[in-house]
N, C-alpha and C positions, 0 to 999 in steps of 0.2 A: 817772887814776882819779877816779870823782866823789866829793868830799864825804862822810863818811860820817853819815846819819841820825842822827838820836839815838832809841832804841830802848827799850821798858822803863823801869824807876827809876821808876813810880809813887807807887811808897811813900814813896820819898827825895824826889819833888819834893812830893807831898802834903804832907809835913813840912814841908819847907822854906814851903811857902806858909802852913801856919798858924801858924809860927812868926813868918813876916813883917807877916801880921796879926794876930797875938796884941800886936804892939808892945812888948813887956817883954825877949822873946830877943833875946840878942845877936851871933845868930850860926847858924852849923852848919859842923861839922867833918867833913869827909869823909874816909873812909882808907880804902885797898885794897892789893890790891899791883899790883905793875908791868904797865901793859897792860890794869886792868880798866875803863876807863872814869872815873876819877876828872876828869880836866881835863875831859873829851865832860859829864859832868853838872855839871860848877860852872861853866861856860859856858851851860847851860840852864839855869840859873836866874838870874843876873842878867839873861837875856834875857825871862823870863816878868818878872819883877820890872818892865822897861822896858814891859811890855804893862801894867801894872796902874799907872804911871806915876811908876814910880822912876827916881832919876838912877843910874848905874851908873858904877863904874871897876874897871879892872883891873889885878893885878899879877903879875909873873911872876918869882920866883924860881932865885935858879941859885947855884951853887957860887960863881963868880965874882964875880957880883953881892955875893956876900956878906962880901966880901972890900972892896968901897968900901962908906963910912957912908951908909946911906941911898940904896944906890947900887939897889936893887928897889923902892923906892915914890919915887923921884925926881920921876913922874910925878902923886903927890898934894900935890904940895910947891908955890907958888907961882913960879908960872913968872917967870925972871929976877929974882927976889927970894930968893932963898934965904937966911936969916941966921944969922952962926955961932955958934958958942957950943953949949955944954951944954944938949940941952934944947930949941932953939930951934926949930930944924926940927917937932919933934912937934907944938907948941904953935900955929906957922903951918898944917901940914896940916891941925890939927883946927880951926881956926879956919877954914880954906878951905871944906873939907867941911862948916861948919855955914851958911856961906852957901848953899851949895847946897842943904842939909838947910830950910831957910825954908821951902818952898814943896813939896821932896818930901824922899821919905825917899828913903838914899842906901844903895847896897848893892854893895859890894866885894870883889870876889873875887881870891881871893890861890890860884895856884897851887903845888902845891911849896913847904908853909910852910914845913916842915922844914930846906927851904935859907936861912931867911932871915937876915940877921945881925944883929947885936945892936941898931941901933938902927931896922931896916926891923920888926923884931917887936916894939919896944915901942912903936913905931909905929901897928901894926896894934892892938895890945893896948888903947893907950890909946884908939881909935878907934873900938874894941868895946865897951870897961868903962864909958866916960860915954855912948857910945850916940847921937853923932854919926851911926854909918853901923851897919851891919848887916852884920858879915863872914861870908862864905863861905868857909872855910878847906880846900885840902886837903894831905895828908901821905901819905908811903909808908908802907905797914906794917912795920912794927919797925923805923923809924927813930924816934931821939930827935927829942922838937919842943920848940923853943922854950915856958919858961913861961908867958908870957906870953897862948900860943894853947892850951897844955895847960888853963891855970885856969879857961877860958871853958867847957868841959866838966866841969873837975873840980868847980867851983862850982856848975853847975847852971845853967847862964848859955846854954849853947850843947848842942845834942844830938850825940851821936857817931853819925854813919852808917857802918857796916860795908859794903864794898860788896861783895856776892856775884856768885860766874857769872852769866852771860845763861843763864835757859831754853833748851831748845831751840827754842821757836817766835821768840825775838827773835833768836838764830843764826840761823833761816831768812829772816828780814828782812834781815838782812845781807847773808847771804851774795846773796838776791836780789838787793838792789841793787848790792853790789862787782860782780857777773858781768854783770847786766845781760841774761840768759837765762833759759833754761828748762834750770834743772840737773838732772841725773839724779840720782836714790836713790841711787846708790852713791858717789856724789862727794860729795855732801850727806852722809849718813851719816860719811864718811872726814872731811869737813870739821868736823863737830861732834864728832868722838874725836879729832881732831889739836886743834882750838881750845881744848876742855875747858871749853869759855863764857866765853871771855877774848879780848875784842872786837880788841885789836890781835893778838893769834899769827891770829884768823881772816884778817884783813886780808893777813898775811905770807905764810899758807897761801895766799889763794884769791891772792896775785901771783903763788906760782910757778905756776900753773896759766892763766898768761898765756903764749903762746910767740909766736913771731915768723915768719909767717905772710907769703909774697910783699913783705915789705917790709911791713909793717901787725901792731903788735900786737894780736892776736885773744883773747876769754878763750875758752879750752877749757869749754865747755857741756855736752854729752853727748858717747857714742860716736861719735854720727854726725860729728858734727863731726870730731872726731878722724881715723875712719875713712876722711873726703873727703880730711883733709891729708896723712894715711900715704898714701891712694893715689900723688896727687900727687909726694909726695916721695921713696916707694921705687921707683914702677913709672914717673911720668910720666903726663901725660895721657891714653895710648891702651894703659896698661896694665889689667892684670885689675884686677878689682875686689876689697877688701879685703872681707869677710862680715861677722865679726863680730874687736873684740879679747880676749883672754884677759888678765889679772894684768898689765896695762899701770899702772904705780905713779905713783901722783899725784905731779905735779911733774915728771916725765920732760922735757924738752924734747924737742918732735918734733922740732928740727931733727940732733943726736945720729945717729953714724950706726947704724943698725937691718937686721935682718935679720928676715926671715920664714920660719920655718921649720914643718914638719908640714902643711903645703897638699892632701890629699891627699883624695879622692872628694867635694870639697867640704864635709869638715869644719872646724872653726876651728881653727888653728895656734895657734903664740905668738910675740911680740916678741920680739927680746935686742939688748940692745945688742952692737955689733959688739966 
């Protein structure tokens, strides 16, 4: 499957840009919950940031990570120099990043800050608060965050974006490009009351609606499509022809075996699984 677009969030990257050149912010915090797009946007914006010609780095948080010291921004730390001690590491990173900061402003996107450990977020914090780099923070909704990335909002330092469902017209963007067709009203419809405008369940949704077709995964587009593959695969190629489907439920796999029943002075029957 290709890539997925980045879709909507004007408001959120407007922000983000005039916070970048207001030069005083130090930061913006993103939160949502699972699946709304929060990584898909703090990904776009240190990418606009590279078009306006900032240095960018990124970092990626995890459970595990947070569990070794510094073991999620390893990657802002001076390579093969690490030095130990109390303290030390913050003090090298943010000396790194002000070299790079000379000539551009640097802007840092930390996903999943909420995983971060103790010394990867005061890390990020100290990197934020003197203003060496510009962080891009995001968090799960009603997960505890670190201090350090809480006080950049709470002080007025950094704005908090909320991030709501997709519309239905950036659903239909999606779904356009996940299918790669021309989908029918009724799948479309089914597709934005199964997603609820939560860009990754859309994703999950329009995969089962991929079935497995002569050896080739095919996405299920409309009826007709459908219609060609049921013929196919209950009659054979020199069987009747399928008219129309009735209450055929998204996600079925055609390959399932099926029966056709109600056939009768050429009205439309219905499916059942066998």
């Amino acid at each position: 499957m290709r890539s997925r677009p980045f879709v909507g969030r004007d408001e959120e990257l407007g922000t983000f840009l005039a916070c970048l050149r207001r030069g005083t912010v130090r930061g913006v915090v993103i939160s949502g919950e699972a699946g709304i797009g929060k990584r898909r946007l703090a990904r776009e914006m240190p990418a606009r940031a590279r078009g306006l010609g900032c240095h960018t780095e990124w970092v990626a948080a995890t459970g595990s990570l947070a569990a070794i010291p510094f073991g999620a921004v390893a990657g802002l730390l001076p390579a093969g120099n690490v030095p130990e001690g109390h303290g030390l590491p913050v003090l090298a990173a943010a000396a790194r990043i002000r070299e790079y900061g000379r000539d551009q402003r640097v802007v840092i996107g930390v996903d999943d800050a909420h995983l971060l450990g103790t010394g990867s977020a005061a890390l990020i914090g100290h990197l934020a608060a003197q203003q060496p780099a510009f962080v891009v923070a995001t968090c799960r909704a009603g997960e505890p965050v670190p201090d350090t990335i809480a006080v950049l909002w709470k002080d007025g330092q950094a704005p908090w974006l909320d991030l709501a469902t997709l519309p239905a017209s950036d659903v239909d963007r999606l779904v356009d490009h996940t299918l790669a067709g021309d989908v029918d009203g009724v799948t479309r419809r089914r597709l934005r009351d199964l997603a609820a405008g939560n860009p990754l369940a859309l994703l999950e949704r329009a995969a089962s609606l991929r079935v497995r077709c002569e050896g080739a995964v095919t996405p299920l587009l409309n009826h007709e499509h459908v219609t060609a593959v049921l013929t196919r695969r209950v009659w054979g190629p020199a069987g009747p022809r399928v008219r129309r489907l009735v209450g055929w439920p998204v996600g079925w796999p055609v390959g399932w075996p099926v029966r056709w029943q109600g056939w009768r002075s050429g009205r439309p029957g219905r499916l059942r699984r066998s």
